[in-house]
N, C-alpha and C positions, 0 to 999 in steps of 0.2 A: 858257608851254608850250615844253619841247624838240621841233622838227619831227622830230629823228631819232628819238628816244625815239618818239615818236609814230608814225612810219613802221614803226618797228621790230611796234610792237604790230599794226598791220594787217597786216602781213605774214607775223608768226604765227599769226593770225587763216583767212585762205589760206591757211594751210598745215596746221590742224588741219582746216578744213572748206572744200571750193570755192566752197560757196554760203552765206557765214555767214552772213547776212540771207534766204537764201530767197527772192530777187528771179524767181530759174527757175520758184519753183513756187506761191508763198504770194498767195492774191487781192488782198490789199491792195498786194504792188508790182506787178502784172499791171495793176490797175483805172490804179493812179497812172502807168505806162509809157503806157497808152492815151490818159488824159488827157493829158500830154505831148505826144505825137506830137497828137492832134488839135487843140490849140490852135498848133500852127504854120501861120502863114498860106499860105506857099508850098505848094505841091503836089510841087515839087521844089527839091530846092539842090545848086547848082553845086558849093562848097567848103564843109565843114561839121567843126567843132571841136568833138568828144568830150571832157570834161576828166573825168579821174575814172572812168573808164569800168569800174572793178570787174572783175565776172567777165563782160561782155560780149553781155548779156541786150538792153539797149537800142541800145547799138553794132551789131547783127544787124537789127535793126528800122529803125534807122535809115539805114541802107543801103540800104536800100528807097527810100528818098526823096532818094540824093545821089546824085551823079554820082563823088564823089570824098569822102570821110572820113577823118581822123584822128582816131584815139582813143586814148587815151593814159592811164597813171596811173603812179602814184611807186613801186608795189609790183611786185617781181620777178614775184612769185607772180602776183598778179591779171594782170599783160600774159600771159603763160603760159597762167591760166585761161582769156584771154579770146582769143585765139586757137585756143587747139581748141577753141572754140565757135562760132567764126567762122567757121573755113575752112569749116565743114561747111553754113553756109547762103549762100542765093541773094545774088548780087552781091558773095562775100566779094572778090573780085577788086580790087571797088572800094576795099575799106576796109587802113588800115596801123595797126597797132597800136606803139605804143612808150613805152617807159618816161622818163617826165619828172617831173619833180619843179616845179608850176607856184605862186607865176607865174614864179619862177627862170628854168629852160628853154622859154618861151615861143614858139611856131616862129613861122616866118617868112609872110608873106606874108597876103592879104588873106581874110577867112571871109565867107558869108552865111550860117551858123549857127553861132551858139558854145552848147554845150550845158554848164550848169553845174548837177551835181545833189550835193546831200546827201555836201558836205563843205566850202563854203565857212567855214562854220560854224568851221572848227579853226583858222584861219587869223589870227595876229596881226594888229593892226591894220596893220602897214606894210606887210602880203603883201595883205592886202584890198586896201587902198587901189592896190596894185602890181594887183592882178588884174584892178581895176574898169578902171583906164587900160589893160592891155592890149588889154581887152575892146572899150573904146571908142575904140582907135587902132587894131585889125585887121578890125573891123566891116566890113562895106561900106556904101554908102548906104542901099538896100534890104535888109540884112542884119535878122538878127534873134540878140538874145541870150537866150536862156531862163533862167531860173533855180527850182529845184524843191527846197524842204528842209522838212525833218523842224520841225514847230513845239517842240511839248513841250519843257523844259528838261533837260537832262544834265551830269551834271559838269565833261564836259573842253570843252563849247563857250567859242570865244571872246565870240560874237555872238549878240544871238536873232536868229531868219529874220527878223522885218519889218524888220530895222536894217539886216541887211545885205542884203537885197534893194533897201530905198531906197537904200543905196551904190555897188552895180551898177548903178540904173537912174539915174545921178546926169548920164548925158550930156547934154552945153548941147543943146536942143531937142527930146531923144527923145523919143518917145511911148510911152506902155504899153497894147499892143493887148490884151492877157488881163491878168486879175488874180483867179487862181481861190482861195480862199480854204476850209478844213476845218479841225475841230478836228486834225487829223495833222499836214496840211501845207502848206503856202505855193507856189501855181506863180504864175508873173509870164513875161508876154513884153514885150520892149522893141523900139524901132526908131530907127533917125535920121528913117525917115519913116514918115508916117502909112499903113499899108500896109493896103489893104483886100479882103478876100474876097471882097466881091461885085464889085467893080471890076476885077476880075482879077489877083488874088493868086495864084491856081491854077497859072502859070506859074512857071519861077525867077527869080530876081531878076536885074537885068542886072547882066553882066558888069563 
């Protein structure tokens, strides 16, 4: 697969329609956003990684729940999108949107949420494999890594979701606190530790 070539196509994608998937309006990505968001065990997070963040639908949402967000995606168009979506809801203040091309541009410094949705999928194996160890080098202890894809087969995937979802959750000693499972799609949460809800997960993770 050519990433540019590739990049290229979502971008005209954005640019013929804001919402090409209908994530704003369509029940099936509203139910699967909710799901998301409710299998996170924290109640809040300090520092949280958006990858892919499209036109900005769950970036808005999740906002809600951080103190501080970055979200980010490789398309001109969608940061754009995803931005005058933004600003216009509660706690945009907290959230930065920027254009990266991952796991290439990978930022700096330590997450307790890395949020990876429905596009891992495109990704060569040397970029997976590159995405998995950022993942598990920027984590925090308490941190949590999500990941959410599309099952069904397509022509331009690299991976199917349950391949590369066990490559994501490949860190020496994690634990997979969710492992929700549909004919659509694949959600999975990871941790360095065994984090639990009734224990007081409710909090955010330390520091």
């Amino acid at each position: 697969m050519n990433p540019g070539r590739h990049l290229d196509h979502f971008d005209q994608l954005y640019r013929r329609d804001a919402d090409p998937w209908q994530v704003h309006t369509r029940w099936y990505e509203q139910r699967k956003q909710a799901l998301l968001l409710a299998a996170l065990p924290h109640q809040r997070y300090r520092r949280a990684l958006e990858t892919a963040c499209g036109t900005g639908a769950l970036t808005a949402a999740l906002a809600l729940r951080c103190d501080e967000l970055l979200a980010c995606d490789a398309s001109d168009t969608a940061v754009c999108i995803a931005k005058a979506h933004v600003v216009s809801q509660p706690r945009a203040s907290q959230v930065r949107i920027e254009r990266r091309t991952l796991p290439r541009d990978w930022p700096a410094g330590r997450f307790d949420l890395v949020v990876i949705a429905e596009w891992a999928y495109y990704l060569p194996a040397a970029d997976l494999d590159a995405l998995a160890r950022a993942c598990h080098t920027s984590l925090t202890p308490e941190g949590c890594l999500v990941a959410c894809h599309w099952r069904p087969d397509f022509h331009d995937r690299c991976h199917a979701t349950a391949a590369l979802h066990a490559r994501l959750g490949e860190g020496p000693g994690w634990a997979r606190l969710v492992h929700h499972e549909e004919e659509d799609f694949l959600l999975d949460v990871w941790s360095p530790s065994d984090v639990s809800v009734a224990r007081g997960a409710e909090s955010a993770p330390a520091a």
